[in-house]
C-alpha positions as CSV (number, residue, x, y, z in Angstrom):
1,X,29.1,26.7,-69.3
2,X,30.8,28.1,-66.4
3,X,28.5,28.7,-62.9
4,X,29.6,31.4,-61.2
5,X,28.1,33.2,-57.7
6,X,28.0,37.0,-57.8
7,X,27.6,39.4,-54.9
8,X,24.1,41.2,-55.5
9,X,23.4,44.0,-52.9
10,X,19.2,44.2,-53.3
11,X,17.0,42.2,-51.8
12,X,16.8,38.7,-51.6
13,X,15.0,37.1,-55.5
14,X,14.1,33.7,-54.0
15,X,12.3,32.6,-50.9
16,X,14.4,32.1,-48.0
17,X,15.2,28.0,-46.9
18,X,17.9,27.2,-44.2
19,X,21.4,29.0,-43.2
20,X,24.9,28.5,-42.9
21,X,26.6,27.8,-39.5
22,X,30.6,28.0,-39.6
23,X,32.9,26.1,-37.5
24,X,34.1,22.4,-38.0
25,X,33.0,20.9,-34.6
26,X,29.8,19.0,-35.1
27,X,29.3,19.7,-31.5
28,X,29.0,23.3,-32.2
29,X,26.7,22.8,-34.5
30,X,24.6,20.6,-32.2
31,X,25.2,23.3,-28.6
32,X,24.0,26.3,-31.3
33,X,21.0,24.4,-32.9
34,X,19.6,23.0,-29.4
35,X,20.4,26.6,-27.4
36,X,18.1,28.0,-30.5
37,X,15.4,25.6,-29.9
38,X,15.5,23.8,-32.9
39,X,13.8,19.8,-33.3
40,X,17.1,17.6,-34.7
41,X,14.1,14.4,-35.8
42,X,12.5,17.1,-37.8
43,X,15.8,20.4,-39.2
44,X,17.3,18.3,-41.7
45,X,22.1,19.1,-41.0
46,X,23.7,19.1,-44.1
47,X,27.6,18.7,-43.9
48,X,30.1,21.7,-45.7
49,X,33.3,20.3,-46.8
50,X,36.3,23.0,-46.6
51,X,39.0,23.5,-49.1
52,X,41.3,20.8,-48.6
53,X,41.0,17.0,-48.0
54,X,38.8,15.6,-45.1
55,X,38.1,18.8,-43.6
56,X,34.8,20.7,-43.2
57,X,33.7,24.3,-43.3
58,X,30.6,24.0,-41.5
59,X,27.3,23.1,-41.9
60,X,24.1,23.6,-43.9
61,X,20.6,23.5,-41.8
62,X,17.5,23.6,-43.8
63,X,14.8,23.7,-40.5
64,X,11.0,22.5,-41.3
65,X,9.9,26.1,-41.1
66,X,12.3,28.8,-42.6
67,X,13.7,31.1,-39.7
68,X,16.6,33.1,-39.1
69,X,18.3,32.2,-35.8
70,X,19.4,35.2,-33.3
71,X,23.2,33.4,-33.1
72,X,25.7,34.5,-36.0
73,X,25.5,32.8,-39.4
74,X,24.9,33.3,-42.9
75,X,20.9,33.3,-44.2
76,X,19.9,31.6,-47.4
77,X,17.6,31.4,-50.5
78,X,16.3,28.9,-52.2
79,X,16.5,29.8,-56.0
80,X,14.8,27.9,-59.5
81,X,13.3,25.5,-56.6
82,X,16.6,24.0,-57.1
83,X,19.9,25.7,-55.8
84,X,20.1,26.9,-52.0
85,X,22.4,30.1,-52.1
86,X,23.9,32.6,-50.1
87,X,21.1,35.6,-49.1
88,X,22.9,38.2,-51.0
89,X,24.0,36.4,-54.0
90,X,23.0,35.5,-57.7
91,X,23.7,32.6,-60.0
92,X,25.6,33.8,-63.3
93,X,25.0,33.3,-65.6
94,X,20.7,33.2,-65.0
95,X,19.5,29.9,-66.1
96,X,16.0,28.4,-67.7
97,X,14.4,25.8,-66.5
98,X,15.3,23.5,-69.2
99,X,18.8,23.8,-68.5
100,X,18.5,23.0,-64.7
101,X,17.0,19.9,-65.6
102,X,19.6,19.4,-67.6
103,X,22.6,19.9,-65.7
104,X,21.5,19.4,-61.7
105,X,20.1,15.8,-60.6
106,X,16.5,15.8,-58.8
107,X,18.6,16.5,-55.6
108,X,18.5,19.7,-54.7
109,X,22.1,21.6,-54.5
110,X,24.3,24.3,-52.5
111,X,26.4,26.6,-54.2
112,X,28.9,27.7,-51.6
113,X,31.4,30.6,-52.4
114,X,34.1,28.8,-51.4
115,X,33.3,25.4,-51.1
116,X,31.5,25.5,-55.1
117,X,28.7,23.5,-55.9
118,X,27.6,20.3,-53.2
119,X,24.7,18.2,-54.1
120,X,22.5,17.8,-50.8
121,X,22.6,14.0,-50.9
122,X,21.4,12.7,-47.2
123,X,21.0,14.7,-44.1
124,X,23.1,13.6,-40.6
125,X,21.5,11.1,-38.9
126,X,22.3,12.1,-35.3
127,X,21.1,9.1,-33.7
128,X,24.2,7.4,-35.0
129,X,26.7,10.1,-34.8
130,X,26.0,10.5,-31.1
131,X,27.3,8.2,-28.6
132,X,24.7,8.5,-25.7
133,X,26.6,8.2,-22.2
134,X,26.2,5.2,-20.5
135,X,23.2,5.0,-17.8
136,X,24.1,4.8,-14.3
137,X,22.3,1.6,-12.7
138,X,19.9,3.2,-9.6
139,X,18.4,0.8,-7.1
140,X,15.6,2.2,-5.4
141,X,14.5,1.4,-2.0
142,X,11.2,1.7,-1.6
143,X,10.6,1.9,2.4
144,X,7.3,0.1,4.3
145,X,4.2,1.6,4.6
146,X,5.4,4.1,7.7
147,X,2.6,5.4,10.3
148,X,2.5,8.7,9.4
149,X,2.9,10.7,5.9
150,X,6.3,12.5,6.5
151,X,6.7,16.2,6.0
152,X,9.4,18.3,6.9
153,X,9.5,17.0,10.4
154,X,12.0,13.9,10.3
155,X,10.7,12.0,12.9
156,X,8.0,12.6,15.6
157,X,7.9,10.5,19.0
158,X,4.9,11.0,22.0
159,X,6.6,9.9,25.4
160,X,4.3,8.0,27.6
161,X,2.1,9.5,30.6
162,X,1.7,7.4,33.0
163,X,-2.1,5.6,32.8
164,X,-3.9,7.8,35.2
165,X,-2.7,10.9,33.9
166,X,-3.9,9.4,30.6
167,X,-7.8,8.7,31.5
168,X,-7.6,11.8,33.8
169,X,-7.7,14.0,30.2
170,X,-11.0,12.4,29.5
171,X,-13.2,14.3,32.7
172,X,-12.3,17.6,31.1
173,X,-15.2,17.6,28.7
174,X,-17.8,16.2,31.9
175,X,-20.2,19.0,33.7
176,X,-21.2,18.8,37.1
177,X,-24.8,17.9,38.1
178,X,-27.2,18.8,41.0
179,X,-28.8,15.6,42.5
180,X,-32.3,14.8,41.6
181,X,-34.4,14.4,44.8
182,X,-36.7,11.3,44.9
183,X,-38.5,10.4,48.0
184,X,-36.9,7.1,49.1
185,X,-38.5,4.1,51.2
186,X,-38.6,4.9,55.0
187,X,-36.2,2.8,57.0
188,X,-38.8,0.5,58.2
189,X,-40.0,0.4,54.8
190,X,-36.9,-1.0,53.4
191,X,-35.9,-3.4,56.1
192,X,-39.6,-4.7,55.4
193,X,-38.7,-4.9,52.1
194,X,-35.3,-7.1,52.6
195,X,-37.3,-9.5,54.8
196,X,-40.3,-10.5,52.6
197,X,-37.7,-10.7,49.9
198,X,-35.8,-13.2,52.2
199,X,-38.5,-15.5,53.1
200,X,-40.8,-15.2,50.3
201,X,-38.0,-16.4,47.5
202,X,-36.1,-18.8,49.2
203,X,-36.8,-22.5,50.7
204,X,-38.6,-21.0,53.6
205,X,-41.6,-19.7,51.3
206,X,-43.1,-23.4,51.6
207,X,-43.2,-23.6,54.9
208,X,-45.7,-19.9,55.3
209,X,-49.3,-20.8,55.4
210,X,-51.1,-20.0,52.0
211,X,-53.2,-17.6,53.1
212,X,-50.4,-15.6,54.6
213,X,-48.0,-16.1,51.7
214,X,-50.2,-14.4,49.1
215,X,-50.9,-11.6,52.0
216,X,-47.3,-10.7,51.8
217,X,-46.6,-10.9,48.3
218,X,-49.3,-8.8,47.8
219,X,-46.9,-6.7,50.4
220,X,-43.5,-7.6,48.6
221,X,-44.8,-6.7,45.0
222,X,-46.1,-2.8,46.4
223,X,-42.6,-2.4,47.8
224,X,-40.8,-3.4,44.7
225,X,-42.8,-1.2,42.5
226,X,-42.4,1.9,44.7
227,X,-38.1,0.7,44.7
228,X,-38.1,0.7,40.9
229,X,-39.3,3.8,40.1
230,X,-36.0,5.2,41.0
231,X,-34.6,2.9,38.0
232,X,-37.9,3.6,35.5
233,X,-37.0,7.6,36.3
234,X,-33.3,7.0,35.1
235,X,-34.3,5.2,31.9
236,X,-36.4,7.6,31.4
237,X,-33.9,10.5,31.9
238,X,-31.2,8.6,30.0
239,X,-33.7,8.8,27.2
240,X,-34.3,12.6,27.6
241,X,-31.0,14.0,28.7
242,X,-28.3,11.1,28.7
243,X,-25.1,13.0,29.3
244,X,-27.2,14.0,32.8
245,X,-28.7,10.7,33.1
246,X,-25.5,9.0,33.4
247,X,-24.1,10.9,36.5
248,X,-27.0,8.5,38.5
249,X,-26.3,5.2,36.6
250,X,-26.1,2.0,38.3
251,X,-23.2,-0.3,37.4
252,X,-25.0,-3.7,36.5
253,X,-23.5,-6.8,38.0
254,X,-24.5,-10.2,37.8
255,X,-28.0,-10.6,39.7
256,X,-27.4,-6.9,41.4
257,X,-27.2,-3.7,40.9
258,X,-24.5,-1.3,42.9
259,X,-25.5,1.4,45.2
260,X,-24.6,3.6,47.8
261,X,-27.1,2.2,50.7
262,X,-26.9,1.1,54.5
263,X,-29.4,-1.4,54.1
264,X,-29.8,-3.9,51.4
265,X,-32.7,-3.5,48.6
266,X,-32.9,0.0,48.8
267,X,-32.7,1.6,45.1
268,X,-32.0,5.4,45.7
269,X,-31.7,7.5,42.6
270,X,-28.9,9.8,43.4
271,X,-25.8,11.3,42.1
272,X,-22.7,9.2,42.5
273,X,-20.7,10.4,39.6
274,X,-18.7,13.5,40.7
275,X,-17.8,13.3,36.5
276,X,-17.7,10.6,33.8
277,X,-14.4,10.0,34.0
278,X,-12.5,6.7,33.3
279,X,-10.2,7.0,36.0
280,X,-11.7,6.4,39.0
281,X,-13.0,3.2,40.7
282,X,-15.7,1.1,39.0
283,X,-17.8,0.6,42.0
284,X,-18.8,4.4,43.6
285,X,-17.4,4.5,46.9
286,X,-19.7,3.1,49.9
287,X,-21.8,0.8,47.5
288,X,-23.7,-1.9,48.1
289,X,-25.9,-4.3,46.1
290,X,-29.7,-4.9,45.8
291,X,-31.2,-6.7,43.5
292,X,-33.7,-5.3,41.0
293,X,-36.4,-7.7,38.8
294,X,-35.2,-9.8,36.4
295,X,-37.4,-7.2,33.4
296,X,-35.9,-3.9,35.2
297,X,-32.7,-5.1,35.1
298,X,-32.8,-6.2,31.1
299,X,-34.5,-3.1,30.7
300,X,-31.6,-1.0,32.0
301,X,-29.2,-3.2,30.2
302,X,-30.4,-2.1,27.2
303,X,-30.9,1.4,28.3
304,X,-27.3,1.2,28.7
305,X,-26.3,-0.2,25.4
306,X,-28.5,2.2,23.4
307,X,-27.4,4.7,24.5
308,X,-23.7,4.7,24.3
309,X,-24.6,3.2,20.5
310,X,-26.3,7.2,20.3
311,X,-23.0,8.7,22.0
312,X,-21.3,7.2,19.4
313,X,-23.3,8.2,16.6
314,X,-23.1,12.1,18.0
315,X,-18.7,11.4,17.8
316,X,-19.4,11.3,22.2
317,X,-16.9,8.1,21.7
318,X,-15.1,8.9,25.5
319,X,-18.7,9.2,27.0
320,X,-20.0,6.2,25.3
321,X,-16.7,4.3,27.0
322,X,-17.4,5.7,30.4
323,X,-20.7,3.5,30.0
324,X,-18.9,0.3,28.4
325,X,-16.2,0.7,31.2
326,X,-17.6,2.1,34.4
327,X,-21.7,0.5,33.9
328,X,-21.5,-2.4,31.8
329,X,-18.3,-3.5,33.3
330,X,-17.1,-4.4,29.2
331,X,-13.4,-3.1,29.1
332,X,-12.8,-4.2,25.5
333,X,-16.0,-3.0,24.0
334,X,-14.5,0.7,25.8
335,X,-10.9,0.2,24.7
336,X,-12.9,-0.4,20.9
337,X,-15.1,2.7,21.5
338,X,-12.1,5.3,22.0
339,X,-9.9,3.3,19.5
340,X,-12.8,4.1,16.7
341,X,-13.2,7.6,18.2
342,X,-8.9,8.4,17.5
343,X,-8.6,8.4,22.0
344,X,-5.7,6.0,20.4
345,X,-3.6,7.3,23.8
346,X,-6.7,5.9,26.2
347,X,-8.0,2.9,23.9
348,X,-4.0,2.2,24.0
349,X,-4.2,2.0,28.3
350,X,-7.2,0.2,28.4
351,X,-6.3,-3.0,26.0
352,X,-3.3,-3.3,28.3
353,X,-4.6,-3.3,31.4
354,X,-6.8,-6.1,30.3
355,X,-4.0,-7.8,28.2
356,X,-4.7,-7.0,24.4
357,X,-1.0,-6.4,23.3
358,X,-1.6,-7.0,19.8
359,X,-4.4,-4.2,20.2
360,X,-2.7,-1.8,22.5
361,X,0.5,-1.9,20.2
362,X,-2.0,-0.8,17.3
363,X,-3.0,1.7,19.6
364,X,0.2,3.2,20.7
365,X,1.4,3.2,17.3
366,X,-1.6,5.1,16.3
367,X,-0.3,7.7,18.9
368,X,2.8,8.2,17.8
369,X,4.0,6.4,21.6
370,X,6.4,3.9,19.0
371,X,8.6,2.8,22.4
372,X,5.5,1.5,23.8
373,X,4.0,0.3,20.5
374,X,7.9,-1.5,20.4
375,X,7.3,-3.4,23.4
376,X,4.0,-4.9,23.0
377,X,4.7,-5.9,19.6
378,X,7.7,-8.0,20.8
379,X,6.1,-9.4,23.6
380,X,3.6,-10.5,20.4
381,X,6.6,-11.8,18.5
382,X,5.3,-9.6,15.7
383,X,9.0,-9.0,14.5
384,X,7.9,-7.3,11.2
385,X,6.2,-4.8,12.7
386,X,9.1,-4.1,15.3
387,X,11.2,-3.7,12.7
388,X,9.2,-1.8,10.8
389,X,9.3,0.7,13.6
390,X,13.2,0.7,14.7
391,X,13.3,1.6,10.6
392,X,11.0,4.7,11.6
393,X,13.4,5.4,14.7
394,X,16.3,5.1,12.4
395,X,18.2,2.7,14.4
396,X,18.9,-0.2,11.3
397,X,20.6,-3.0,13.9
398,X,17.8,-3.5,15.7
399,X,15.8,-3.2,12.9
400,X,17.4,-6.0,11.2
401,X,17.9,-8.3,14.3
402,X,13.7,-8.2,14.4
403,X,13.5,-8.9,10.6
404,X,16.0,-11.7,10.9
405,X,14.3,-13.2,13.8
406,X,10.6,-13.1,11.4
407,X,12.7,-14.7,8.7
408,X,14.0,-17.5,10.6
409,X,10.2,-18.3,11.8
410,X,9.0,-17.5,8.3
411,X,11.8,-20.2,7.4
412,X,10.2,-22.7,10.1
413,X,7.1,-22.4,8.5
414,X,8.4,-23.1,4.9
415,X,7.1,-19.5,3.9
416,X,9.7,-18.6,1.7
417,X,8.0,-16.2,-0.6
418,X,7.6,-13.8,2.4
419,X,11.0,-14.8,3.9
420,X,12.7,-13.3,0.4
421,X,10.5,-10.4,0.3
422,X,11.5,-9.5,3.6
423,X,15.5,-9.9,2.8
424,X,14.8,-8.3,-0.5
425,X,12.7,-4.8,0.4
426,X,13.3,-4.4,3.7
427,X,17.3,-5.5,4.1
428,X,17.8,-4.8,0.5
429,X,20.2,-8.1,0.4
430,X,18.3,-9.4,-3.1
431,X,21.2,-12.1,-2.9
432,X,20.1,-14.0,0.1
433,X,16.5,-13.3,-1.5
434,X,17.3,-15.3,-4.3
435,X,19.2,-18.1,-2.5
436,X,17.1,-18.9,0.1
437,X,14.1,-19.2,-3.1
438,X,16.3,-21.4,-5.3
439,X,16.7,-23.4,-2.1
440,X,13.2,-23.9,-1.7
441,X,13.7,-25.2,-5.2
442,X,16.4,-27.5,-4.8
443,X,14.6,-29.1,-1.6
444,X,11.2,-29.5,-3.1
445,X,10.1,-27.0,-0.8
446,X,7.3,-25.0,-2.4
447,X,9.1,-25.3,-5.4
448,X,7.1,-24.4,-8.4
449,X,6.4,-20.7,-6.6
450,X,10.0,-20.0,-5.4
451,X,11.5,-20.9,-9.0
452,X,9.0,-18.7,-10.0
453,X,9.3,-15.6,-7.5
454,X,12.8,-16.8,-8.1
455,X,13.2,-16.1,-12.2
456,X,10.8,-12.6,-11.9
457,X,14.2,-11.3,-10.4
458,X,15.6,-11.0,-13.3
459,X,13.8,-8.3,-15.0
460,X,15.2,-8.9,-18.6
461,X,13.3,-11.6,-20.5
462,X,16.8,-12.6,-21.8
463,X,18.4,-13.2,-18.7
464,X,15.2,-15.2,-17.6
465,X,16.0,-17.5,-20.3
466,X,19.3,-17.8,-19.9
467,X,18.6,-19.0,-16.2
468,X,16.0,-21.4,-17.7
469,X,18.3,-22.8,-19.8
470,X,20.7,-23.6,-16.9
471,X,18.9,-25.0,-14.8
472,X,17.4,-27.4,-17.7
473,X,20.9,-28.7,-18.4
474,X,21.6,-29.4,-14.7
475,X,17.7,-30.8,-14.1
476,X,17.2,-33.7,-12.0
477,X,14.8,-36.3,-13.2
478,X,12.4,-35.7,-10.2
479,X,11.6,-32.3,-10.8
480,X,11.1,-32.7,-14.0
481,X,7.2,-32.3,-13.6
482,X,7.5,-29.0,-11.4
483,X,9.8,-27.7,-14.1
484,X,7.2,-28.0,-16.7
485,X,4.7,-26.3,-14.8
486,X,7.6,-23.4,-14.5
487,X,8.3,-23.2,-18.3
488,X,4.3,-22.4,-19.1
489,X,3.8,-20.1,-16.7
490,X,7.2,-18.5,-17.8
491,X,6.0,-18.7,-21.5
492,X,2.8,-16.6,-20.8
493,X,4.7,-13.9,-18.7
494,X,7.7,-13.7,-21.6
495,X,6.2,-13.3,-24.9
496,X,9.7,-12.0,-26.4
497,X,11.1,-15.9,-25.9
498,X,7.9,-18.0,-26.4
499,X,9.3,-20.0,-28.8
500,X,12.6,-20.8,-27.1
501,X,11.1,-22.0,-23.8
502,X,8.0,-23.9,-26.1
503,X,11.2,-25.5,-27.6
504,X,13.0,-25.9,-23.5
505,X,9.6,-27.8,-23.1
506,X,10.1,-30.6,-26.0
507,X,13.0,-31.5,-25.0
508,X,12.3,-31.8,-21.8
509,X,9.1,-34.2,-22.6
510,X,11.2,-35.9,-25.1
511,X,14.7,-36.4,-22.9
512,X,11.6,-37.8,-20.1
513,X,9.8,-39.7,-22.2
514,X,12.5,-42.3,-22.7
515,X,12.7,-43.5,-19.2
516,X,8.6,-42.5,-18.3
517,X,6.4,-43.0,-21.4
518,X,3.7,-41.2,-19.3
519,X,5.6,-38.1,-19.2
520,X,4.4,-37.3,-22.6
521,X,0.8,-36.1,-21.3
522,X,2.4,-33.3,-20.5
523,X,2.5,-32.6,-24.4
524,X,-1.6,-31.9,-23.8
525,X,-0.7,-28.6,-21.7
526,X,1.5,-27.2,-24.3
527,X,-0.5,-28.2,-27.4
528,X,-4.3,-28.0,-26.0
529,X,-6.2,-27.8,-29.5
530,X,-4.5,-29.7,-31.3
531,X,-6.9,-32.9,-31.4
532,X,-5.2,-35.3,-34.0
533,X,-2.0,-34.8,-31.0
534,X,-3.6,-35.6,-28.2
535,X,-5.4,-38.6,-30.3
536,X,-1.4,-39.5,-31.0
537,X,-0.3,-39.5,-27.4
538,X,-3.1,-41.6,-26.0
539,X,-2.4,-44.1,-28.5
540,X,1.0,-44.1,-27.4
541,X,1.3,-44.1,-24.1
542,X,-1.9,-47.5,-24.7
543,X,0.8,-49.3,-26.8
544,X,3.8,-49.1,-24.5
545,X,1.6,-49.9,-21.4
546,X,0.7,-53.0,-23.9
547,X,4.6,-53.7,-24.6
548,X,5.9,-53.4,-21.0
549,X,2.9,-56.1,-20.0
């Protein structure tokens, strides 16, 4: 019997399956299957051979669903569930089903009109007809932590203001008060009240007859109390109003209090505040001291304190400095205040003055003042961190004279692990990285962690192995032990060569064991269940302990 394909001009008998593509270039297949959207793991490519030796017509795609693409090529059917065939074709002569299990195999079959009859054997695996281009090695640098989140703005820099100008900003936000009018002690009154104070609390007070001495501090105590209310009325008001209250404030001082006044022990509530600002003098201008009791003057204290803890808690952070600063006489507990309330520019000032430079280069930096941040950290000898800000200012010498010179200390300290780290993500020289860690290594210096840091360069398990392996031919006996404790740790982290480095630590016990029968404990770490072993190496290492005495 003779199979023969026959044109046949109505429509289609059989389902449709797959199509014809014509062209010889596999990669013409591939560019028109991919441009059409087709999945190559799941539309099974069927090769076409052409008329003559090694040569090819096209191509035979049988997709998971059946579609016609939009590109050119010839649409099939898939007739007797056997025979894939041209869309406007027919078999002659028409076949039973008998006789297509007789003649065709289970595989199913094309029947190409010039080609003839192909049996559709395997598909193309395109995983191993295509050679994939060869990866191009990227090394990322992954810069420090920076002080700002960058946007489109490349780089933003604050110049400085000089300090005044800088605490000047802060009386902006201050209103001006009208004086409060208290009736203060007559002139007689208070030069009365410096004398009692003068005889009746120092050595002299023994000398007064008793009966006189209680007569005046009977005096002495109605003086005082009519001097403090001035100070009971500005607690009070600090209470009540305590923005207002603070334009009258004393500035405590040890044993005294300051105020304007001719005459000593006068207290005369008044305003002598022209604002709450941080620049001006700490002592008002034409001050003087009197002394207050001992409970007034804790009283007042703490007045002081709880408030500015209430400014702070209302986000009045400059206000509650202007009491730390200017009242309390406390510059680091103001330069603390406007650092926590972002016055990073004034908090900045104030650590200096007083000589915080770690602080006030924390502070600067937090402003965006790097040049001054710059100077504070190297007058520190916080290299890093200068470093870490020439990087910001883009100027890389300088940046890598300050890491250098936090290397070399790093180095004086034996801190190698941070020493590599620096060389390796900040200079990007992973070379010097790893020598200065297998240096630690060959000097004993922290050596277990720096063979370690050392080996998790290598990011392939194989290459760690490899590296394993060399330095286990070239081992000295003395590091023997720190070599074992290098192998476990690397056996847990690479599960893909467990059994080689198990095997590295056998030989290794047994090459030791020769010269140190005790080195065979070590056999416990690597085999920690098994009980009839460790049974076998205590009885071993008892017996040549017996021999050698």
């Amino acid at each position: 019997m003779v199979l023969s394909i026959q044109p046949f001009h109505k429509e289609r008998e059989h389902p449709l399956s797959g199509f014809l593509i014509e062209g010889p270039s596999p990669v013409q297949w591939l560019i028109l299957l991919q441009s059409a959207g087709f999945n190559l793991e799941t539309t099974k490519v069927y090769p076409v051979p052409g008329t003559t030796a090694n040569s090819s017509w096209g191509c035979f795609v049988l997709p998971e669903k059946p579609v016609i693409p939009e590109f050119l090529c010839t649409p099939c059917q898939f007739a007797h569930s056997k025979i894939h065939l041209p869309f406007h074709a027919t078999i002659y002569p028409t076949l039973t089903n008998k006789e297509l299990s007789t003649i065709f195999s289970s595989n199913a079959y094309l029947f190409h009109p010039r080609s003839g009859l192909i049996e559709l054997e395997s598909p193309i695996n395109w995983k191993e007809e295509i050679d994939l281009p060869e990866l191009l090695q990227i090394t990322f640098t992954i810069p420090a932590k920076t002080i700002f989140k960058p946007g489109k703005l490349k780089s933003i820099l604050i110049e400085e203001s000089n300090e005044a100008h800088i605490l000047q900003q802060l009386e902006n936000s201050f209103p001006n008060y009208e004086s409060l009018e208290v009736k203060p002690l007559g002139i007689f009154e208070r030069v009365k009240l410096y004398l009692l104070r003068f005889f009746l609390k120092g050595s002299f007070s023994q000398s007064i007859n008793p009966k006189w001495s209680d007569q005046l501090k009977l005096q002495l105590n109605q003086l005082e109390d009519r001097n403090n209310k001035g100070i009971n009325k500005l607690i009070d008001l600090l209470k009540k109003d305590p923005l207002n209250g603070l334009k009258y404030a004393i500035p405590i001082k040890e044993q005294a209090t300051s105020r304007g006044s001719a005459i000593p022990g006068e207290f005369k509530l008044a305003k002598i505040w022209s604002s709450l600002s941080l620049n001006q003098p700490t002592t008002p201008t034409g001050s003087a001291f009197v002394s207050v009791s001992g409970t007034l003057d804790t009283q007042l204290y703490r007045s002081y304190i709880e408030t500015a803890k209430n400014l702070q808690e209302q986000g009045h952070h400059d206000k509650a400095a202007f009491i730390y600063l200017k009242l309390l006489n406390q510059p680091l507990n103001a330069a603390n205040t406007l650092y926590a309330g972002n016055f990073f520019k004034e908090a900045a000032v104030l650590f200096e003055k007083n000589g915080y430079h770690q602080k006030a280069a924390e502070s600067f930096e937090q402003a965006t003042m790097l040049r001054q941040a710059l100077h504070h950290y190297i007058k520190c000898n916080m290299m890093e961190k200068a470093g870490d800000l020439y990087t910001v200012l883009e100027e890389p010498n300088a940046a890598a004279e300050c890491y250098k010179k936090h290397i070399n200390g790093l180095l004086a300290s034996k801190n190698r692990i941070k020493a590599a780290s620096i060389y390796r993500t900040k200079l990007n020289e992973e070379q010097q990285a790893s020598a200065i860690l297998l240096e630690g290594w060959q000097i004993n210096e922290d050596p277990v962690s720096c063979l370690l840091q050392f080996l998790h360069y290598f990011e392939a398990p194989a290459e760690r192995l490899h590296k394993l392996t060399e330095l286990f031919e070239s081992l000295e006996p003395n590091k023997a032990a720190n070599f074992v404790k290098v192998l476990l740790q690397e056996q847990k982290r690479n599960a893909t060569y467990k059994e080689e480095i198990r095997l590295l630590l056998f030989q290794l016990i047994s090459k030791m064991a020769n010269s140190d029968p005790a080195f065979v404990e070590h056999l416990r770490l690597v085999n920690k269940n098994d009980q009839r072993l460790l049974r076998d190496i205590t009885s071993y290492i008892y017996s040549r302990n017996s021999n050698n005495s």
